[in-house]
N, C-alpha and C positions, 0 to 999 in steps of 0.2 A: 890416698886419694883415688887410686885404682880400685878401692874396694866400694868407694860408695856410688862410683857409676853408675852401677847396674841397677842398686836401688831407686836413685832420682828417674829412670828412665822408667823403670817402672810403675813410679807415681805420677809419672806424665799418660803415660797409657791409660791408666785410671782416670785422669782428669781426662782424657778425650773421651773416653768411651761414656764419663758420666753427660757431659757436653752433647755428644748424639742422643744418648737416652731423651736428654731435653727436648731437643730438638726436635726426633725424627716424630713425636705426637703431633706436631704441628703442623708440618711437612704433608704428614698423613689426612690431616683434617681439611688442608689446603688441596690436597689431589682431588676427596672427596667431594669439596667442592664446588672446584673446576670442573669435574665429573660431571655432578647436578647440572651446573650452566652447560654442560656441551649436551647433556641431554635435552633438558629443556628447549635448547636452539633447533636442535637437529628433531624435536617432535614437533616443534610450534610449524617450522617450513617443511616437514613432511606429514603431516598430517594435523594439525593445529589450524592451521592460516586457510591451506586451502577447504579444510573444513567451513570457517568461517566465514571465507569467501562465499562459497559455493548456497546456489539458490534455494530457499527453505523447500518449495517445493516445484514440478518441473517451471522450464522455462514459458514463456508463452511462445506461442505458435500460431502466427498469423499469415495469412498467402500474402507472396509478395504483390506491388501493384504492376496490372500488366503493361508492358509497355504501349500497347495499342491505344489506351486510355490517354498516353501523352499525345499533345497535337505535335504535325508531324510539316508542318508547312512551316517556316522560318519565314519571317516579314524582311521584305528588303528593309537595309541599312538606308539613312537617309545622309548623304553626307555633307557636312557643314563645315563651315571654316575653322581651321586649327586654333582654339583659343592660344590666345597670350598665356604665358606663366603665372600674372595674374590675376587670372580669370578662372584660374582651377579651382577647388573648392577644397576646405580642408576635409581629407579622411573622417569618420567619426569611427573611433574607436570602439569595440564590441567588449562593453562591460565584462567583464569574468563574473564568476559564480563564485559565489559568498561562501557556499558550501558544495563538496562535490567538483566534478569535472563536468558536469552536463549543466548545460545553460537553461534546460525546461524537463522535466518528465510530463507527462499525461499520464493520467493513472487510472485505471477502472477499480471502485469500490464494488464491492458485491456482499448485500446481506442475504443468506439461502433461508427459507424455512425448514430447515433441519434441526429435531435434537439433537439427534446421535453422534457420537465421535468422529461419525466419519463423515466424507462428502461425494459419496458416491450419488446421489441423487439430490433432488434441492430443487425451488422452484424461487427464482431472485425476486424476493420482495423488494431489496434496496437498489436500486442503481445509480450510481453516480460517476460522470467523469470529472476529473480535477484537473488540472492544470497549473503548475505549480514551475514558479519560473525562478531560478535560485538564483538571479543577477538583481531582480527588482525585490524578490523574496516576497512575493505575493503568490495567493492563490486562489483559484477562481474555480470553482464546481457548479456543475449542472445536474441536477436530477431528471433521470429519465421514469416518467410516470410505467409501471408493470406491466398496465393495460394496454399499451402500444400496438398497433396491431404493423406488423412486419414482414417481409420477406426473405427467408437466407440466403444465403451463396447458393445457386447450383450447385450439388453434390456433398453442401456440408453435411445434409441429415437426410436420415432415409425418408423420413415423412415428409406430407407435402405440403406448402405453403398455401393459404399467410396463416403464421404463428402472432404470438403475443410475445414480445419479447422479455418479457421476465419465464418465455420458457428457453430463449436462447439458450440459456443455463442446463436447465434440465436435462435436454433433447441430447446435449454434448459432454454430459458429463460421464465419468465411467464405469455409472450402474445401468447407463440406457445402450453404450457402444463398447463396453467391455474395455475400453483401453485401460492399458497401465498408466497413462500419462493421469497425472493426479490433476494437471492445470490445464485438463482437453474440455471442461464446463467451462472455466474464465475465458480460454481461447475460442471456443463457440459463441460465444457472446460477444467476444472484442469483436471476431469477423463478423457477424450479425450488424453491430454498429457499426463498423466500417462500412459495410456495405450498404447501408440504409442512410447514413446521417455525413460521411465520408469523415469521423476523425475516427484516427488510430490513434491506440493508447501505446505506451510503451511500457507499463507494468502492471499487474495484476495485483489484488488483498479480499479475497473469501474470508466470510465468519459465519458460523451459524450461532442458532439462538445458544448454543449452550456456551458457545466462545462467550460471546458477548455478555450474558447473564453474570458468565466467572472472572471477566475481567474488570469488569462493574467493580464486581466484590474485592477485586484484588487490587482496585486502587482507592477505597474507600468511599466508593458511592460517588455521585456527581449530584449539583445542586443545579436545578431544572428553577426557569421563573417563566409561569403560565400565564398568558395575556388572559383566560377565560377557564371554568371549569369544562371538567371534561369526563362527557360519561360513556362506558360503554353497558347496556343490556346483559352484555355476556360476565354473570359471576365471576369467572373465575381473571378478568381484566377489569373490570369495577371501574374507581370514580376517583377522580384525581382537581382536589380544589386547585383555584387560581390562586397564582401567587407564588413566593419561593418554598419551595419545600426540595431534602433529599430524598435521591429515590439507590434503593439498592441495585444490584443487577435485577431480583426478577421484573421490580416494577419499572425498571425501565426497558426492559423487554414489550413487558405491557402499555407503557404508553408507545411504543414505536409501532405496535398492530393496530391499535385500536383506527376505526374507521368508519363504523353502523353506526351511523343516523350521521354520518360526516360524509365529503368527498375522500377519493385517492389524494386528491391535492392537500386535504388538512391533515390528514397521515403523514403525507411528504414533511410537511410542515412541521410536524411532532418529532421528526426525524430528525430536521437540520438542527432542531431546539439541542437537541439530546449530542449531535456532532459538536455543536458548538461549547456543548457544556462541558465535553471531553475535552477539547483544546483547551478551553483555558482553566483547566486543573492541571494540566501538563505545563502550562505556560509560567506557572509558580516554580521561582527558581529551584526549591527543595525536589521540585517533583522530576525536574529534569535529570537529576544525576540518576534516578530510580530507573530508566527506561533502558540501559542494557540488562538489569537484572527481569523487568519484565517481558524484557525478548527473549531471555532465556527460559524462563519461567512458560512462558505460551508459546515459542516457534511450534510446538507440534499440536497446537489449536488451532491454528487460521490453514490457511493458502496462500503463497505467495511465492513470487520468481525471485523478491531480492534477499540478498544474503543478510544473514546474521550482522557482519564488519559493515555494510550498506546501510541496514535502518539504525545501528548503533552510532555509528560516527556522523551520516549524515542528515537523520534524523537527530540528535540532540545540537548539532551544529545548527540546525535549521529551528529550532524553539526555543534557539539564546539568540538567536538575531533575527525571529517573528513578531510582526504586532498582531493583536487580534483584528483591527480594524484594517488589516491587509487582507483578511478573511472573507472571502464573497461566495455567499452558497445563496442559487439561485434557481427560481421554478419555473414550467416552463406557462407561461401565461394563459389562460384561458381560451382568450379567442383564437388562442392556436390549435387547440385539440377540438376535435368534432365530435363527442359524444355519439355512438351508433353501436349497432350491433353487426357480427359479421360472421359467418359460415367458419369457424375453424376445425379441419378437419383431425386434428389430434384429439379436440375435443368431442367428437361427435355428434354437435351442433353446434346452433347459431352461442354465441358471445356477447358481450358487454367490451366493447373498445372504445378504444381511442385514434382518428386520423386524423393525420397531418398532412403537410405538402410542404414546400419549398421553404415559405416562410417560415416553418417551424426549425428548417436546416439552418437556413441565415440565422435565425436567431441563438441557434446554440452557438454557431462558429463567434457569432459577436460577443455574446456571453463569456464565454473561455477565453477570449482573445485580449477582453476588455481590461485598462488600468484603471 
């Protein structure tokens, strides 16, 4: 009995050790990867996340408003009898936002005439402010005509006033002032309009024609439907029948310039045609899930202050709960602009403008403010 001891214990030692053998590859592939996820974690929240966060390019930079600007006298209180309890009125609750934590942005759209990859110079053919209220999930844009004739802030630009403000851009961007800030043209501009029109926007989106041309391309073209044909003299932007037809990126580049033998105004007009026909190709559900891949694909084509996680989340949140007839892009009416010509001294003579007055301000505020 004593003899066969040693041997049973020894075949038990063999069974454990084969037992481990089994085991410990499992073990090992498990560490492996737990590994992988604690990496993963620890690169997403150190460098991942705030990557994605962070502004595609600088922040905008606008002066703040001064307080002298506020009025400074307080109206007496008039005091009236203490209503009954019920005579109160009930609270009205302040809607939340459908997408995001902000109840409204205001946006400045800006198209530069630039090819080039970069935006160090540009002179803003496109302007638009948007107003985009993510409770009612509407949005309402105004186009400001190029021709404008304007005055800047004291001390924004060395040169002297009155400009056109499609040179806002230019004058502030950082081939003319040397800055590093990549969004010091979008921020010359916001204050421009600020100063002149009194709305501030709270985020910026530059493109130039080469953005624009390749992003055309990169979502398969957009189908444009023309109330009238449309010619331009110049070869190489030609003639474009009425009716639906697709246009690729160059020719929709080329219908957005055209404008000889047209006003600015039917230009504008060619523009919103071409805005609207981008919205509602995104507005198809297939096309929605595509829009973080083509933020990642273009963030280093445009200009913009919002992040990467910004236009991915709350932009596709915002074109699964948009109608298009929530969409209002609007011009600024005729009898509001005074056709004249005017001394600009950047240019070195007289100009071709456009003046406004008050009523041209009312009407933008009413426009963007409008349901």
């Amino acid at each position: 009995m004593s003899d066969t001891q040693p041997q049973t214990s020894y075949q038990d030692d063999e069974t454990h050790a084969d037992k481990r053998r089994k085991i410990e590859p499992w073990k090992f592939i498990g560490l492996i990867g737990l590994g992988l996820v604690l990496i993963f974690i620890s690169t997403w929240f150190a460098w991942l996340k705030p990557f994605l966060q962070k502004p595609i390019t600088d922040p905008l930079n606008l002066p703040s408003i001064s307080t002298e600007m506020l009025p400074t006298d307080t109206p007496e209180l008039v005091k009236t009898e203490e209503p009954t309890p019920t005579e109160f009125a009930t609270p009205t609750l302040t809607p939340e936002p459908v997408c995001g934590e902000d109840a409204v942005w205001q946006l400045l759209l800006v198209g530069i005439d630039e090819r080039k990859d970069t935006y160090l110079y540009g002179l803003a053919d496109v302007i638009r402010v948007a107003r985009v209220d993510f409770t009612s999930m509407t949005v309402n844009m105004v186009a400001l005509p190029r021709d404008m004739v304007v005055n800047a802030p004291d001390g924004l630009f060395e040169q002297e006033n009155p400009i056109k403000i499609n040179q806002g851009y230019f004058l502030g961007a950082p081939g003319m002032t040397g800055s590093t800030d990549t969004g010091s043209g979008a921020s010359a501009l916001a204050s421009v309009i600020q100063h002149n029109f009194d709305v501030t926007v709270d985020h910026y989106a530059v493109v130039n024609f080469t953005a624009v041309e390749d992003f055309i391309d990169a979502i398969g073209g957009i189908e444009v439907d023309l109330p009238e044909p449309i010619y331009d003299p110049d070869p190489t932007l030609g003639y474009f029948p009425a009716g639906k037809q697709t246009l690729d990126g160059n020719r929709t580049l080329d219908l957005t310039r055209i404008r000889t033998n047209y006003s600015d105004g039917f230009r504008v007009g060619n523009q919103t045609i071409v805005l609207k026909a981008v919205l509602k190709k995104f507005l198809i559900p297939e096309n929605i899930v595509k829009v973080p891949d083509l933020i990642g694909e273009f963030k280093d084509a445009f200009l913009t202050d919002l992040s990467i996680e910004q236009i991915a989340t709350i932009g596709t949140c915002f074109l699964r709960n948009f109608e298009f007839d929530d969409f209002k892009s609007q011009q600024i009416p005729e009898e509001l602009l005074l056709q004249d010509f005017e001394y600009i001294p950047t240019l070195l003579g007289s100009s071709f403008v456009y003046r406004w007055d008050q009523r041209t301000v009312d009407w933008i505020h009413q426009n963007l403010l409008s349901q």
